[in-house]
Each structure stands twice: as C-alpha cells, then as structure tokens.
HTML snippet that shows the backbone in 3Dmol.js (N, CA, C, O; Angstrom):
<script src="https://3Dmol.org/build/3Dmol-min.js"></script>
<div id="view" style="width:600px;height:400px;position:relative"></div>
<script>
const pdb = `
ATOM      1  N   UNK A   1      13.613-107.014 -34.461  1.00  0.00           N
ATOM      2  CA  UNK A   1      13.053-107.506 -33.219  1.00  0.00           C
ATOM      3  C   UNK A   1      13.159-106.466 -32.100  1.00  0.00           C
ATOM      4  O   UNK A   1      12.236-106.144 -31.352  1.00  0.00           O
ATOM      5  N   UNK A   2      14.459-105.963 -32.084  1.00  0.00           N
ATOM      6  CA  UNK A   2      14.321-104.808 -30.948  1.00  0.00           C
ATOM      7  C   UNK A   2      13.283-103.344 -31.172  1.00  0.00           C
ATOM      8  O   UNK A   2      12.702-102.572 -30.409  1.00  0.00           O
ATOM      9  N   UNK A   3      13.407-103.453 -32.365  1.00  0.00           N
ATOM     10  CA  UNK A   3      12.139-102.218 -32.304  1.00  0.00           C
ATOM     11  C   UNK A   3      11.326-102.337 -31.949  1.00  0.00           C
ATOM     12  O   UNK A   3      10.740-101.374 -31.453  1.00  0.00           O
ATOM     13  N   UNK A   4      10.605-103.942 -31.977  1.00  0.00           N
ATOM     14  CA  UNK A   4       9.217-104.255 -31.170  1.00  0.00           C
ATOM     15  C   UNK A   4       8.780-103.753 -29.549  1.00  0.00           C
ATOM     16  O   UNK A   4       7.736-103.329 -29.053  1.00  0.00           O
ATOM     17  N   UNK A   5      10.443-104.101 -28.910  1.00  0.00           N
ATOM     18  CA  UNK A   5      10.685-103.990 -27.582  1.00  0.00           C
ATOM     19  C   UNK A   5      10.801-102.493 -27.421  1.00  0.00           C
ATOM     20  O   UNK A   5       9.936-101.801 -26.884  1.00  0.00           O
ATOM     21  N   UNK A   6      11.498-102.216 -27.733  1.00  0.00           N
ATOM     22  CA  UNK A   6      12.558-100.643 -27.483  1.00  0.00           C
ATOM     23  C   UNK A   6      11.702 -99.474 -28.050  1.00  0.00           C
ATOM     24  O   UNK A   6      11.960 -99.251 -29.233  1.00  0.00           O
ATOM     25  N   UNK A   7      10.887 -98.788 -27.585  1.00  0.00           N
ATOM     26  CA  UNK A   7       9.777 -97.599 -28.006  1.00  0.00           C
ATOM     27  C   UNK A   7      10.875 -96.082 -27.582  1.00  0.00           C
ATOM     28  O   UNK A   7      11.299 -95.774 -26.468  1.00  0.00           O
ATOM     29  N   UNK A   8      11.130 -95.252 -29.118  1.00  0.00           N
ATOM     30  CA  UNK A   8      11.058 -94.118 -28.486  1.00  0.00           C
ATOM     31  C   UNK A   8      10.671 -93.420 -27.892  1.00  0.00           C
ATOM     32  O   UNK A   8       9.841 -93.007 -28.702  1.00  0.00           O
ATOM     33  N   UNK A   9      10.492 -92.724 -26.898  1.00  0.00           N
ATOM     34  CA  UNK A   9      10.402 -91.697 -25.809  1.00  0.00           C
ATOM     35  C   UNK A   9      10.686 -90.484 -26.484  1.00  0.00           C
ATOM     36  O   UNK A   9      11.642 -90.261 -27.227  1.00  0.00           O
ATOM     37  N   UNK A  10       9.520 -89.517 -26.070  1.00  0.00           N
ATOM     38  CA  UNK A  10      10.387 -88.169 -25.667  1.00  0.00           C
ATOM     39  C   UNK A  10      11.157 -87.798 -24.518  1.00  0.00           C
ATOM     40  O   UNK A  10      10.449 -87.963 -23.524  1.00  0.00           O
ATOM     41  N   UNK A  11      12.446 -87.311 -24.172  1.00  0.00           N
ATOM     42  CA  UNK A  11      13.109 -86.982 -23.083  1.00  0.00           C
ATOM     43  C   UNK A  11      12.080 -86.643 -21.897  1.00  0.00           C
ATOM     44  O   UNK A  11      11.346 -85.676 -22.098  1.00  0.00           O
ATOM     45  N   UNK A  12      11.977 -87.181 -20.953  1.00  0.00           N
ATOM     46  CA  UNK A  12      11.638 -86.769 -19.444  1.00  0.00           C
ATOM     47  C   UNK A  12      10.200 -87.409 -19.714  1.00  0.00           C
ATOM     48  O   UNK A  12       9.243 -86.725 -19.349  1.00  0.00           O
ATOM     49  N   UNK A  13       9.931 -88.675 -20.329  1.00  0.00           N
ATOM     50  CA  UNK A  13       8.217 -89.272 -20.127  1.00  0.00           C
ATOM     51  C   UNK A  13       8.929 -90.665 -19.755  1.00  0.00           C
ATOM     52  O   UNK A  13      10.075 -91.080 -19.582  1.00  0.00           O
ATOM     53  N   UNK A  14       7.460 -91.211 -19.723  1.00  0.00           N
ATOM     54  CA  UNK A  14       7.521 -92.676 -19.130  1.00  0.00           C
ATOM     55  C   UNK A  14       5.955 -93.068 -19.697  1.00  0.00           C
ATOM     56  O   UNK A  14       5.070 -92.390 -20.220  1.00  0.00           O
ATOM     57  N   UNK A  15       6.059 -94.407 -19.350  1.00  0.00           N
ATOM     58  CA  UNK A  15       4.388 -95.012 -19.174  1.00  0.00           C
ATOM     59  C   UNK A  15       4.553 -95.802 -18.256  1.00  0.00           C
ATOM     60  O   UNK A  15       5.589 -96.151 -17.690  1.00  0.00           O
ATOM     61  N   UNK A  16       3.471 -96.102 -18.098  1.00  0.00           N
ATOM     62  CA  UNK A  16       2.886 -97.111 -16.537  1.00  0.00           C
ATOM     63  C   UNK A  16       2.895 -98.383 -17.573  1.00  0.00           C
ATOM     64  O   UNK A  16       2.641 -98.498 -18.773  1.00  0.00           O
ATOM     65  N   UNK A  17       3.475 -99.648 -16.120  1.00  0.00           N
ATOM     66  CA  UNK A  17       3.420-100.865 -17.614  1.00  0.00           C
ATOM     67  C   UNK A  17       2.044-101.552 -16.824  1.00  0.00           C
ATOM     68  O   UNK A  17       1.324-101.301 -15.857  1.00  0.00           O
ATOM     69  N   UNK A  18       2.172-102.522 -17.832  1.00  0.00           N
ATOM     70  CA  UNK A  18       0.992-103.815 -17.461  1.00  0.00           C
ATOM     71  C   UNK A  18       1.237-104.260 -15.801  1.00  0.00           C
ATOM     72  O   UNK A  18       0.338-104.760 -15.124  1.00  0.00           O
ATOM     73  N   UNK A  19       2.548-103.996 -15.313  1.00  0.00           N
ATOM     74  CA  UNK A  19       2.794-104.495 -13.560  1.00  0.00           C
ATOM     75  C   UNK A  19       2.539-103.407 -12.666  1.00  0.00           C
ATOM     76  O   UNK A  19       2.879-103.402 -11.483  1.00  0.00           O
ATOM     77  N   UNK A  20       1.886-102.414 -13.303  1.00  0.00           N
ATOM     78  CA  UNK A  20       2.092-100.473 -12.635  1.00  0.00           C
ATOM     79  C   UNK A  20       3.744-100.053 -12.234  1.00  0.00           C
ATOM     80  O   UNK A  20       4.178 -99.234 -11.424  1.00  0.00           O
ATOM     81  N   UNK A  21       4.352-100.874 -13.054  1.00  0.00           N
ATOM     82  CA  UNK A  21       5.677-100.065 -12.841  1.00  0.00           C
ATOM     83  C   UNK A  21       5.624 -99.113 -13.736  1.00  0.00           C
ATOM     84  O   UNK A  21       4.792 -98.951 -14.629  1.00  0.00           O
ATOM     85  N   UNK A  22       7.252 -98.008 -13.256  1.00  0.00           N
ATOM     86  CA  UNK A  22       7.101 -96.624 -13.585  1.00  0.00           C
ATOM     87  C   UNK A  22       8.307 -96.844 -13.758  1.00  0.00           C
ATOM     88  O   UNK A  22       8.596 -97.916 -13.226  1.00  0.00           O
ATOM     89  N   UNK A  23       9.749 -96.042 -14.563  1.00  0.00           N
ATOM     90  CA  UNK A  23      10.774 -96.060 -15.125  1.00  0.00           C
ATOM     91  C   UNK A  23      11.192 -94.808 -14.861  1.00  0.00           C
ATOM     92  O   UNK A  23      11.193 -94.179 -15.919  1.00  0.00           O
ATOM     93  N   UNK A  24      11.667 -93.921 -13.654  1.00  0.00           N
ATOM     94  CA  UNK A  24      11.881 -92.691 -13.565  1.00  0.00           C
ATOM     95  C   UNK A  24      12.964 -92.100 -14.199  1.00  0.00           C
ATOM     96  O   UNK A  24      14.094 -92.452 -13.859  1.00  0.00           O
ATOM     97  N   UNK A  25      12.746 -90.872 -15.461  1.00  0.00           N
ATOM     98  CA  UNK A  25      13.931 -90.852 -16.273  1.00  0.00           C
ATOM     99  C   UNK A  25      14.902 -90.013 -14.953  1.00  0.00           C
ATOM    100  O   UNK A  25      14.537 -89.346 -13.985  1.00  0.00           O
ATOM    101  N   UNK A  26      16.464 -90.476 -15.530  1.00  0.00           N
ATOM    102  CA  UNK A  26      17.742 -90.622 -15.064  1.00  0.00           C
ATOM    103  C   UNK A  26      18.134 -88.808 -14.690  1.00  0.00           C
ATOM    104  O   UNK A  26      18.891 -88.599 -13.742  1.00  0.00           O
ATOM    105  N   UNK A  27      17.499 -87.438 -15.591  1.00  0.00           N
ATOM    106  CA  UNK A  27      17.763 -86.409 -15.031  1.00  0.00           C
ATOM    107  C   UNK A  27      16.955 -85.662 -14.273  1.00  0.00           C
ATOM    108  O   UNK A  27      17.218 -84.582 -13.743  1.00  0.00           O
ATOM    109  N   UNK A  28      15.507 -86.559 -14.225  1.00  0.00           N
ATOM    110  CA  UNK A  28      14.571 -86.220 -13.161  1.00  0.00           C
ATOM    111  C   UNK A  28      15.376 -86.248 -12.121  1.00  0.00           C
ATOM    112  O   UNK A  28      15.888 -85.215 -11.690  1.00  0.00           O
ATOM    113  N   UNK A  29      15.586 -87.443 -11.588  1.00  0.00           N
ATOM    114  CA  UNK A  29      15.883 -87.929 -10.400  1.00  0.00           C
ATOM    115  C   UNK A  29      17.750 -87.062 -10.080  1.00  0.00           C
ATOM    116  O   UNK A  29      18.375 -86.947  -9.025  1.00  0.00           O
ATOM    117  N   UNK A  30      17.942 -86.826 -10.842  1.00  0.00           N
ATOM    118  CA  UNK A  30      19.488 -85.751 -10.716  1.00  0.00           C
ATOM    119  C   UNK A  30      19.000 -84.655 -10.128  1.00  0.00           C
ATOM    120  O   UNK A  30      19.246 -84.299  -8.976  1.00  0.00           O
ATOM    121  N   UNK A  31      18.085 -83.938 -11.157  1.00  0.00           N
ATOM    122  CA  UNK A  31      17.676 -82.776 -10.464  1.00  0.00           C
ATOM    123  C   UNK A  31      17.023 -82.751  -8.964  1.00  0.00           C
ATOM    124  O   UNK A  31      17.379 -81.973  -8.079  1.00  0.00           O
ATOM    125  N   UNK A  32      15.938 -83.809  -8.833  1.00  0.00           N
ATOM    126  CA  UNK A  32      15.508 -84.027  -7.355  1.00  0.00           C
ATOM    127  C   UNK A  32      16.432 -84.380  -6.160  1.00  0.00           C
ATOM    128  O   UNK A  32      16.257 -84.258  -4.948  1.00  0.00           O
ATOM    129  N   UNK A  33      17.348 -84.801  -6.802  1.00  0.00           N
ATOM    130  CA  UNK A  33      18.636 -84.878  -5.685  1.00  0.00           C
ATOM    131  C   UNK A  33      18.465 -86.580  -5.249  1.00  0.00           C
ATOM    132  O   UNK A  33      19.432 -87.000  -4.614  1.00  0.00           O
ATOM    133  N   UNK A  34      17.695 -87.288  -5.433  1.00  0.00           N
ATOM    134  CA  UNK A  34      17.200 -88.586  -5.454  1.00  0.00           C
ATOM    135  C   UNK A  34      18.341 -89.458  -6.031  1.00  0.00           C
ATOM    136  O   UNK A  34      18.986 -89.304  -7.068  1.00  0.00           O
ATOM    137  N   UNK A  35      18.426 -90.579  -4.913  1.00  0.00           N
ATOM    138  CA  UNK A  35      19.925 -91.596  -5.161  1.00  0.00           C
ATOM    139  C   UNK A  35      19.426 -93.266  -5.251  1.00  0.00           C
ATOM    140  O   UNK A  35      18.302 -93.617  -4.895  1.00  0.00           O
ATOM    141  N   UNK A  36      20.070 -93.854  -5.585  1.00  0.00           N
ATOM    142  CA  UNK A  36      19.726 -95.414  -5.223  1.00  0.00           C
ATOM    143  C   UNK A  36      19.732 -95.177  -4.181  1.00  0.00           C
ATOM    144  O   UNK A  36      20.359 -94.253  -3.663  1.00  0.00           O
ATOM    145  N   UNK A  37      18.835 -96.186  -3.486  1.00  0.00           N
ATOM    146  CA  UNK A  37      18.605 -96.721  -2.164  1.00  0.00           C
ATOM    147  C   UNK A  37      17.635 -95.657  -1.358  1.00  0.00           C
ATOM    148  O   UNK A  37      17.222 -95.514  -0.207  1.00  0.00           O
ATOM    149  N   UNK A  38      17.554 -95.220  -2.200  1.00  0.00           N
ATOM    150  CA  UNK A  38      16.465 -93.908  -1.426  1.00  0.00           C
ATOM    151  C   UNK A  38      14.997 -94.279  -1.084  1.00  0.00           C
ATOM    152  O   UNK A  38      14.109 -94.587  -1.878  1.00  0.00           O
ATOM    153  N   UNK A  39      14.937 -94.188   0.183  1.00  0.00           N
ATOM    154  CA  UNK A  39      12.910 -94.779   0.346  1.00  0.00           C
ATOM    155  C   UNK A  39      12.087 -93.506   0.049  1.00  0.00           C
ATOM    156  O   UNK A  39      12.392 -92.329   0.240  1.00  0.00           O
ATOM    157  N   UNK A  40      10.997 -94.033  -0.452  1.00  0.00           N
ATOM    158  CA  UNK A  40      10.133 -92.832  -1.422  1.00  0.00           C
ATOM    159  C   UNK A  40       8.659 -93.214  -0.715  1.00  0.00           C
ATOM    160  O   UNK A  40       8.351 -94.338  -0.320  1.00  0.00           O
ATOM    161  N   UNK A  41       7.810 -91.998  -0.649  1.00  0.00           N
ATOM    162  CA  UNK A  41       6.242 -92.128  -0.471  1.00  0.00           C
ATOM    163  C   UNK A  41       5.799 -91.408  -1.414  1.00  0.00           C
ATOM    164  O   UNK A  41       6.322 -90.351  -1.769  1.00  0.00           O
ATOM    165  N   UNK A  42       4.521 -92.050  -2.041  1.00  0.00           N
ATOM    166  CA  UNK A  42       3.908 -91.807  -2.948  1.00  0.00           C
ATOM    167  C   UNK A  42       2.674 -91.013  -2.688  1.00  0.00           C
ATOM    168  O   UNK A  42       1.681 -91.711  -2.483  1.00  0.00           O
ATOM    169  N   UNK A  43       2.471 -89.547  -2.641  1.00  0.00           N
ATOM    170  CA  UNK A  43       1.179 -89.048  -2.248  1.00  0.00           C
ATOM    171  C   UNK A  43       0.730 -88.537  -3.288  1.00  0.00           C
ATOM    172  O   UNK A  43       1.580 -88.048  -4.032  1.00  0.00           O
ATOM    173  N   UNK A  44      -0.942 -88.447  -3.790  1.00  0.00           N
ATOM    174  CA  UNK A  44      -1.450 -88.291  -4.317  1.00  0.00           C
ATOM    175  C   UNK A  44      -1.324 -87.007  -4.065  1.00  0.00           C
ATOM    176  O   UNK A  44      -1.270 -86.682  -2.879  1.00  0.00           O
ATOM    177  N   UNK A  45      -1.232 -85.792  -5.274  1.00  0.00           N
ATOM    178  CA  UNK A  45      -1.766 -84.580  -5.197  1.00  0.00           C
ATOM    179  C   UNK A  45      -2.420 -83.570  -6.061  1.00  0.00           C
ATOM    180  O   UNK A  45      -2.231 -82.383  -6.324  1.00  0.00           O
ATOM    181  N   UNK A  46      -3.387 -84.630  -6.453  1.00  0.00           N
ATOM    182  CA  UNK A  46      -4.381 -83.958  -7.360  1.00  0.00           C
ATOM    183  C   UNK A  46      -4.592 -85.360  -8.418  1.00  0.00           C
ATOM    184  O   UNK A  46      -3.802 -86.292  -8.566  1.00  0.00           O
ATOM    185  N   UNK A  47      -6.003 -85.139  -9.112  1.00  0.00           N
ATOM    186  CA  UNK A  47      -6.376 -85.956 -10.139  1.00  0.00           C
ATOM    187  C   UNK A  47      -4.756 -85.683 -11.420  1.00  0.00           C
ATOM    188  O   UNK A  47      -4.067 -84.754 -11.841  1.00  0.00           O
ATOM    189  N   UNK A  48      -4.858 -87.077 -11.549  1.00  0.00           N
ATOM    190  CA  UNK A  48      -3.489 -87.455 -12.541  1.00  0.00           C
ATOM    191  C   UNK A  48      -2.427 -86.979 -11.934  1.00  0.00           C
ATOM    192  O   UNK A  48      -1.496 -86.943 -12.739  1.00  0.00           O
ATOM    193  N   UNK A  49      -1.984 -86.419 -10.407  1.00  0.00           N
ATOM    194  CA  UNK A  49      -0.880 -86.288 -10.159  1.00  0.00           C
ATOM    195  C   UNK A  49      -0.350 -86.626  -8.772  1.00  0.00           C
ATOM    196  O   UNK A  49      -0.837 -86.116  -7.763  1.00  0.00           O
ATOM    197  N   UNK A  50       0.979 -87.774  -8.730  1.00  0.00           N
ATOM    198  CA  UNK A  50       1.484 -88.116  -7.790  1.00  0.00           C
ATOM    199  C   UNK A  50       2.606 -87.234  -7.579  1.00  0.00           C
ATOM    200  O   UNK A  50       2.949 -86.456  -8.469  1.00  0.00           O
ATOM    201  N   UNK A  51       3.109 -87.284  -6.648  1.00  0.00           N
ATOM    202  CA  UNK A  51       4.529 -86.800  -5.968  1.00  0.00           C
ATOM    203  C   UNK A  51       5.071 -87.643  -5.018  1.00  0.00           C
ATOM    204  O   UNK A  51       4.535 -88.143  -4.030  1.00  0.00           O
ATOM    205  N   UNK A  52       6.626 -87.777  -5.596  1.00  0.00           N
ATOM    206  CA  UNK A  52       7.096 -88.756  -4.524  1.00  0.00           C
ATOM    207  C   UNK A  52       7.953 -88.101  -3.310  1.00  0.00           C
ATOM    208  O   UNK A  52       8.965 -87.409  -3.417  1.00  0.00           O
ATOM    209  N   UNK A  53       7.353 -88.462  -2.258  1.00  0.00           N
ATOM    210  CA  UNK A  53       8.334 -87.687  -1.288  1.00  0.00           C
ATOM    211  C   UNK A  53       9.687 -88.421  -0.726  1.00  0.00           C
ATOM    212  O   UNK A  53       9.447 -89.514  -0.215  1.00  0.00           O
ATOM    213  N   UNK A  54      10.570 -88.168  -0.725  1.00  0.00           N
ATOM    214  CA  UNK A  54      11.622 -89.088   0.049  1.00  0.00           C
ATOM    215  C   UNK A  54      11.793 -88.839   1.556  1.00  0.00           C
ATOM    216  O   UNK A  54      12.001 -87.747   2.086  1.00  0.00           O
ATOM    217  N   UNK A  55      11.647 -90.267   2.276  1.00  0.00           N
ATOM    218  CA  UNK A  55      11.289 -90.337   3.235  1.00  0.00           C
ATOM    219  C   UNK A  55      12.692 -90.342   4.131  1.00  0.00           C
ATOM    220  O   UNK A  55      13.650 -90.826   3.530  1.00  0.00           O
ATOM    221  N   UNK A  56      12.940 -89.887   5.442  1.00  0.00           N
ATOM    222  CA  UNK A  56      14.041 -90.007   6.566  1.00  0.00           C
ATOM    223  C   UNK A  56      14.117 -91.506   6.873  1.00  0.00           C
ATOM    224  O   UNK A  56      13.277 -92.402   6.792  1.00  0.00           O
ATOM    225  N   UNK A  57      15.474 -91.482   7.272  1.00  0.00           N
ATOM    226  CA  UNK A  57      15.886 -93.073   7.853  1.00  0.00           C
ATOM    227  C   UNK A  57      15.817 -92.858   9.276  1.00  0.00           C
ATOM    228  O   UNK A  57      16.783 -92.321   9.819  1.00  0.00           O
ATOM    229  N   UNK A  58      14.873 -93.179   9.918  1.00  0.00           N
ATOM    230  CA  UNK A  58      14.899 -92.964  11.663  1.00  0.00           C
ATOM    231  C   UNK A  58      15.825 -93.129  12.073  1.00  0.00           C
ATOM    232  O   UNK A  58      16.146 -92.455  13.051  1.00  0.00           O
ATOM    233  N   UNK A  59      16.763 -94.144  11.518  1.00  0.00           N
ATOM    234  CA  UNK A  59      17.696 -94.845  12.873  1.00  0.00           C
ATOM    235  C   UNK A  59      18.773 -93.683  12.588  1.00  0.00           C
ATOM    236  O   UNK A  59      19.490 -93.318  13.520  1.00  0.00           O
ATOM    237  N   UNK A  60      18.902 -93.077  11.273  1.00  0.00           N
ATOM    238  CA  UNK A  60      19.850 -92.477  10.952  1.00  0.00           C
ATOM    239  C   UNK A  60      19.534 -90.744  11.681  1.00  0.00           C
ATOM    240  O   UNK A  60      20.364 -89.848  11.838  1.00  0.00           O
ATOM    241  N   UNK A  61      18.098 -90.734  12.003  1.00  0.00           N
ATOM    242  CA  UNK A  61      17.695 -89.326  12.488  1.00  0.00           C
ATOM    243  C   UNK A  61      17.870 -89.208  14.162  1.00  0.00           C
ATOM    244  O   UNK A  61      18.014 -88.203  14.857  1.00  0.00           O
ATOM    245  N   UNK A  62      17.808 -90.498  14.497  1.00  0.00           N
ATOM    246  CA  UNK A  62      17.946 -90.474  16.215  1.00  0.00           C
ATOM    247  C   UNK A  62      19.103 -91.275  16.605  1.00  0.00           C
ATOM    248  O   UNK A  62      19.216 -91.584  17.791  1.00  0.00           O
ATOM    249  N   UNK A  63      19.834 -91.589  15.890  1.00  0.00           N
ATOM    250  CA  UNK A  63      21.179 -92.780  16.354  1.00  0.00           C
ATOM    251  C   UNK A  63      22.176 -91.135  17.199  1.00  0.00           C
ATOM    252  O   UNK A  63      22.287 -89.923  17.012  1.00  0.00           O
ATOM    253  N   UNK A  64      22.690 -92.257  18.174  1.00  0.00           N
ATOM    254  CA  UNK A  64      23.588 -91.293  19.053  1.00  0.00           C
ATOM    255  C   UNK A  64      22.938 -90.133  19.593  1.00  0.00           C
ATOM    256  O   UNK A  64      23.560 -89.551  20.481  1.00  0.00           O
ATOM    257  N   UNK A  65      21.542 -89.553  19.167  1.00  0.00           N
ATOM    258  CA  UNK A  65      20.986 -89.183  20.146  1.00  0.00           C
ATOM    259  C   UNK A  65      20.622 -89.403  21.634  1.00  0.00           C
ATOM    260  O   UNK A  65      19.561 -88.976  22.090  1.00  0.00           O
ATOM    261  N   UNK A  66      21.072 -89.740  22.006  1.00  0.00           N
ATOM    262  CA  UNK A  66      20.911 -90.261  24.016  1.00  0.00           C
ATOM    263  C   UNK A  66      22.390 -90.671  24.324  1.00  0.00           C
ATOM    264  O   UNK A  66      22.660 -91.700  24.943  1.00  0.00           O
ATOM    265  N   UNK A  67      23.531 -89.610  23.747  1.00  0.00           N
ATOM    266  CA  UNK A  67      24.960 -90.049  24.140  1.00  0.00           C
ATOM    267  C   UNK A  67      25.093 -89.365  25.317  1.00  0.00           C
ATOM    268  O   UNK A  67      26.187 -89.223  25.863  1.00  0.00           O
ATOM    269  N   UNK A  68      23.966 -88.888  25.793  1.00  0.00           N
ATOM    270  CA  UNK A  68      24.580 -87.814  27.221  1.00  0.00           C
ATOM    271  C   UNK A  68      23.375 -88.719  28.156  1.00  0.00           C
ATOM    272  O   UNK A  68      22.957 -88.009  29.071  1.00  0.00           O
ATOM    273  N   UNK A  69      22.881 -89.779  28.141  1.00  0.00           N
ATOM    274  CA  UNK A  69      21.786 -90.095  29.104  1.00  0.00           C
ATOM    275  C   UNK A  69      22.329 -90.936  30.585  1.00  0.00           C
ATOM    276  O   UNK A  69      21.807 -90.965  31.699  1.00  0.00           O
ATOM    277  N   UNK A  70      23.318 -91.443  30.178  1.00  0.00           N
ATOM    278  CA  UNK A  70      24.129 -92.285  31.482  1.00  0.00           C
ATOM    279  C   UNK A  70      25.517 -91.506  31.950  1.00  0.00           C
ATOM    280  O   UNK A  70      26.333 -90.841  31.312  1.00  0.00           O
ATOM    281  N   UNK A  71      25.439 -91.818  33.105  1.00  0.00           N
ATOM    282  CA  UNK A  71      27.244 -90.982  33.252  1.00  0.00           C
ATOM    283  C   UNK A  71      28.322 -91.772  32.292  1.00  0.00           C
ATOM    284  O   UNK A  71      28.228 -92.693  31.480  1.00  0.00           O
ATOM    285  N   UNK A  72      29.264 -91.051  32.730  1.00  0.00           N
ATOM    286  CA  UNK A  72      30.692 -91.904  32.402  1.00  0.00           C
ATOM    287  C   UNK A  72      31.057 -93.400  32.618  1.00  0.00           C
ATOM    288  O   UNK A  72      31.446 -93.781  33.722  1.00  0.00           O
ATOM    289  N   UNK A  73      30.988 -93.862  32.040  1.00  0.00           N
ATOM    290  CA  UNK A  73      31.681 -95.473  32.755  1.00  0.00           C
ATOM    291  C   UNK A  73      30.218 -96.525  33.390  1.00  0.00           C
ATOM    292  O   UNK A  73      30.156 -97.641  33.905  1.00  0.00           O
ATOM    293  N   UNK A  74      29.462 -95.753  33.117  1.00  0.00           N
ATOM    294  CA  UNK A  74      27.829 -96.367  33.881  1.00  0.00           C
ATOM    295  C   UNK A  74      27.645 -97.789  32.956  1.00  0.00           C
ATOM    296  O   UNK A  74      27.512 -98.941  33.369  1.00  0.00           O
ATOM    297  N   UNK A  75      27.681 -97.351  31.736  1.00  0.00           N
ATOM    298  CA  UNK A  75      27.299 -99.007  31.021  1.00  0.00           C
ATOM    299  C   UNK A  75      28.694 -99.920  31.104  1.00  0.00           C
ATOM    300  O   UNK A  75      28.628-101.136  30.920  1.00  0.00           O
ATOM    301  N   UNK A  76      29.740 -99.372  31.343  1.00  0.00           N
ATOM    302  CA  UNK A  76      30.925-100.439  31.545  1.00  0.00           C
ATOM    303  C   UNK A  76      30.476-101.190  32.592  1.00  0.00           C
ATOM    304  O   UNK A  76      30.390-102.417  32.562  1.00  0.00           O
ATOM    305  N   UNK A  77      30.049-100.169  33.948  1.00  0.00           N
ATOM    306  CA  UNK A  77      30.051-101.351  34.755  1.00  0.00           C
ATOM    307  C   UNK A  77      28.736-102.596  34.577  1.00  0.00           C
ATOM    308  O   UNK A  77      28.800-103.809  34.774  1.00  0.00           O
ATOM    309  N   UNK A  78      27.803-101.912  34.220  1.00  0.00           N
ATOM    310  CA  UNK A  78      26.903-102.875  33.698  1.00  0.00           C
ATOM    311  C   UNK A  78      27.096-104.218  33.081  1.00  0.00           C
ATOM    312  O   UNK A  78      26.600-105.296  33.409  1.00  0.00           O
ATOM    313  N   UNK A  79      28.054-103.878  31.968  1.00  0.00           N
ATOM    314  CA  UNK A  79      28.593-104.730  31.630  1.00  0.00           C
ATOM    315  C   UNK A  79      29.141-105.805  32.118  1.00  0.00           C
ATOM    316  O   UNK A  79      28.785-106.977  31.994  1.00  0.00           O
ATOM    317  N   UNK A  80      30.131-105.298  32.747  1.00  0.00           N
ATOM    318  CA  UNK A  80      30.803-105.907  33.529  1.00  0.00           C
ATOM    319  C   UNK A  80      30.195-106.778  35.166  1.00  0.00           C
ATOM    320  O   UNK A  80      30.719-107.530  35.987  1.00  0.00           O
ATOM    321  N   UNK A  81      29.379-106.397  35.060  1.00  0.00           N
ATOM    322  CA  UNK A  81      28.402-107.544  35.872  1.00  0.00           C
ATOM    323  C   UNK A  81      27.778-108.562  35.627  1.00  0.00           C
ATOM    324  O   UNK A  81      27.232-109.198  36.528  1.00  0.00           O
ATOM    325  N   UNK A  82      27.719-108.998  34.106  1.00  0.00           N
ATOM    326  CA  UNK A  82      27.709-110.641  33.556  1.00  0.00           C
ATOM    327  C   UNK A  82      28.666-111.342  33.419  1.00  0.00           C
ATOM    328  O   UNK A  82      28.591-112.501  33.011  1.00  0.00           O
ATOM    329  N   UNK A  83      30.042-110.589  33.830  1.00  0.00           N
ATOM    330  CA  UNK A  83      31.456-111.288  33.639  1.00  0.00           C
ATOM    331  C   UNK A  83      31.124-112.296  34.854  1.00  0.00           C
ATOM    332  O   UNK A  83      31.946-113.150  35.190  1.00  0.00           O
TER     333      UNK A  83
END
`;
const viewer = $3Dmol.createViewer("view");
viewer.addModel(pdb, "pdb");
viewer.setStyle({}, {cartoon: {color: "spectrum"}});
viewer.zoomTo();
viewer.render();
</script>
C-alpha cells in the first residue's frame, strides 16, 4: 500500500500536485539559507521558471527606528496626562 503513496524521487526534484502544491527539498532550502517561517514571493523568471524571493519583515526593518524623534522624558509626560 505504501508504494502506491510514497514515489521515489531523484534527490533535489519535486512535482506540482493536483492542489499546485510544491514540496521544497530539505537541502535546497539549507543552501538558500531559507528557515521556517520565512515569507517568500514568487516571481516568474522565464518560461518554466520561478524564483522565490524571501521577502523583509517591515516591522522588523523600521522598529526602533524613530528612537531619537521626541526628547527625553517627552512621552512620560504625555502619559502621564491621562492619570
């Protein structure tokens, strides 16, 4: 029964299934430096060939950027004016 399911591969292929999912083998994605949780864009670049680009986390590219925009103590007191 599992042979029905379970198709050998040659190392580093895949197929597209019946849902257009894709199964990216495990030392592709080593070598690309590519992790779980990683967001990916898919651009076409050329007939039969995609490339996935991995995309930046904004919040992670601009967070704490604007730590110099208020003085010292400026949002405390802010704060401290709904007390």
């Amino acid at each position: 029964m599992v042979d029905k399911v379970k198709h050998t591969r040659k190392r580093g292929r895949t197929r597209i299934s019946a849902k257009n999912q894709v199964t990216l083998p495990v030392d592709a994605l080593a070598r690309a430096g590519l992790k779980i949780g990683d967001r990916l864009r898919a651009d076409v670049s050329g007939p039969g060939k995609i490339t996935l680009v991995r995309e930046d986390d904004p919040l992670d590219r601009f967070a704490g950027a604007l730590t110099d925009a208020y003085p010292d103590g400026y949002l405390e007191e802010l704060r401290h004016e709904w007390d």
